[in-house]
N, C-alpha and C positions, 0 to 999 in steps of 0.2 A: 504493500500500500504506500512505496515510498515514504517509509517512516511518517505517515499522515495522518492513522488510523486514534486519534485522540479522543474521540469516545467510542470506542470499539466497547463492546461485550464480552471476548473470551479473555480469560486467563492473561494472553501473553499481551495485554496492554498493560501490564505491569511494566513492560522496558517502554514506555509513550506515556502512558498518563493515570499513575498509581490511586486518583481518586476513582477510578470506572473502575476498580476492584469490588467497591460494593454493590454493583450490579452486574460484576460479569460471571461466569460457571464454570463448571469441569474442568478438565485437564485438556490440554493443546501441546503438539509438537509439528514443526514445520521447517522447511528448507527452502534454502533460496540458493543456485546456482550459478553462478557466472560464470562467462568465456576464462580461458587460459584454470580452471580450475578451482579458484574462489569459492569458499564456499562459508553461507549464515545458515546457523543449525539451531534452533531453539525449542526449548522443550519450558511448561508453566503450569500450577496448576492454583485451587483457590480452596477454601473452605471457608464457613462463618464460623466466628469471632466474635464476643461480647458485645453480638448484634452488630456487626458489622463485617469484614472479612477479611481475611488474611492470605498474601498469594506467597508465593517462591516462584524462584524460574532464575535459568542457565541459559546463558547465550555465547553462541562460539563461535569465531571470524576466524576460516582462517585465508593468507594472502600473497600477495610478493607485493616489496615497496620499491619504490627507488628512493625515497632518503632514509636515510639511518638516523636521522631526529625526531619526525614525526609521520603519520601517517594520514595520507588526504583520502575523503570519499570518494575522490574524483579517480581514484587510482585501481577502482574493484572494477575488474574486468580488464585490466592492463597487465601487461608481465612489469616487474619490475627486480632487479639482482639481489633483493634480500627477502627470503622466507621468513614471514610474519604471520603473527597471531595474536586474537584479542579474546580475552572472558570477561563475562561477568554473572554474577552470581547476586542476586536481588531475593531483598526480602522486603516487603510493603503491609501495611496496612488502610482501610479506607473504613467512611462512614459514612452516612447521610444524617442532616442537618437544615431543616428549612427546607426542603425541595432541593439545594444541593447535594451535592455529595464532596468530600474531602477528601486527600489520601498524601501519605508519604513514604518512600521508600528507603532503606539502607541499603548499599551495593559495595562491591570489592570488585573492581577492575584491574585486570593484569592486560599489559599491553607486551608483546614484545616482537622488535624489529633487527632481523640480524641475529647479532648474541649478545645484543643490550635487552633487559626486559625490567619491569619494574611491576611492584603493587600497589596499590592504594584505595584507598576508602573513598566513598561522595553518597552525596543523598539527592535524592529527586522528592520533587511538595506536586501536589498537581490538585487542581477544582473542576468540575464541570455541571451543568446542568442540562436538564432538558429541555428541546427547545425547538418549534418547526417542525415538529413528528422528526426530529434527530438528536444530536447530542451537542452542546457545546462543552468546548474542555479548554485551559489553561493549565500548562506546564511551566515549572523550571527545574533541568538536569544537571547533572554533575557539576555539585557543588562539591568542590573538594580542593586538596592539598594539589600542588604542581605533580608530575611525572617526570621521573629525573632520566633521563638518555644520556649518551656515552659523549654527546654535546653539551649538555646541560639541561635545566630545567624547561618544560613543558606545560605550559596552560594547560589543563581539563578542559573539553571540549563542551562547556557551560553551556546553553541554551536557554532562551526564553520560547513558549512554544504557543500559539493560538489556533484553534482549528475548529473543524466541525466535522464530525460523520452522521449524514444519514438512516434513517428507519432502512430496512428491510422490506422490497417491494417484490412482488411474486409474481411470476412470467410462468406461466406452466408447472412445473416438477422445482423450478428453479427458485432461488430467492435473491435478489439483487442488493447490492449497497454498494457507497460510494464514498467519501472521504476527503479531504482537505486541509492542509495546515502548513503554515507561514511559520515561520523560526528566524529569531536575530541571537548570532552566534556570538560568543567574546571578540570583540574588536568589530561590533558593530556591523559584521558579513549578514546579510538578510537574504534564507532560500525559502523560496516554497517550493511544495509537492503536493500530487492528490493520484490518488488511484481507486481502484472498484474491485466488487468481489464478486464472485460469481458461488454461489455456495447451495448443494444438492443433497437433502438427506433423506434416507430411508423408510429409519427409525428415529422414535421421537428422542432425542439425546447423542446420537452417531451423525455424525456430517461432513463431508469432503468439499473442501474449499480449493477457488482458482485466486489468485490475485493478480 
């Protein structure tokens, strides 16, 4: 969904926007594949919590870079001379309050580029509500300590996040959604992205999803 999915329903918007934990369910795991071998592997799951919920979930990058200081998004799907890889490991919780909902997350990201690698901790806050038969969401990401490379130190790739996903609209067998969100990165870089799903289930709880 182009990291867009800011009020998403499953599980794995815990790595997008930790407040939609209290409305989302079950367990998820998914892949993403890029040219030259790349590859995003994430597995999430949720449960309720002193009325409210509690997720976990793993995320795994792995890449080739071409600098040995930091590593650009622009680079997934490129070859580049140094074999890299990224975790992270999220624990959140969320609630609802007034018709919104709240959430925050603890994370341990390990990045490493070459045969420099480092650890550290950050936290992710996020709000949304409901809104338009869809969801509005505000994020802010990794808030944390620098990441030290065999350069020096490294920004945490901070984020302010605004977005919107979509209800689920139904085409035959099929259920539709669609998504949206704008990001201003440290140093004042401004992306947006949006993407759609395409999502077909069976049975009421089992579901296979397109992005």
């Amino acid at each position: 969904m182009a990291n867009a999915d800011m009020g998403g329903r499953e599980s794995d918007v815990i790595f997008y926007n930790p407040a939609q934990l209290a409305v989302a369910h079950g367990s998820d795991a998914s892949a993403e594949l890029y040219t030259h071998g790349d590859l995003l592997a994430t597995l999430s799951t949720e449960t309720g919590l002193a009325g409210g919920a509690l997720g976990v979930g793993v995320q795994s990058l792995t890449f080739s870079s071409a600098s040995d200081t930091y590593a650009s998004p622009t680079e997934l799907g490129t070859r580049g001379p140094l074999a890299s890889s990224g975790l992270i490991l999220a624990a959140g919780y969320a609630h609802s309050l007034f018709g919104f909902r709240a959430g925050a997350n603890v994370k341990v990201l390990q990045q490493q580029i070459g045969s420099a690698s480092d650890t550290r901790a950050a936290l992710d806050a996020g709000l949304s509500y409901d809104l338009w038969r869809g969801t509005a969401g505000l994020s802010v990401q990794n808030v944390g300590p620098d990441l030290r490379t065999c350069n020096g130190h490294v920004s945490q790739p901070t984020q302010a996040n605004l977005g919107f996903s979509s209800g689920r609209y139904e085409a035959g067998p099929l259920d539709l959604s669609a998504a949206a969100t704008g990001s201003v990165l440290r140093g004042r870089t401004f992306v947006a992205g949006g993407g759609g799903e395409v999502s077909y289930s069976w049975l009421d709880g089992y579901a296979v999803s397109a992005r």
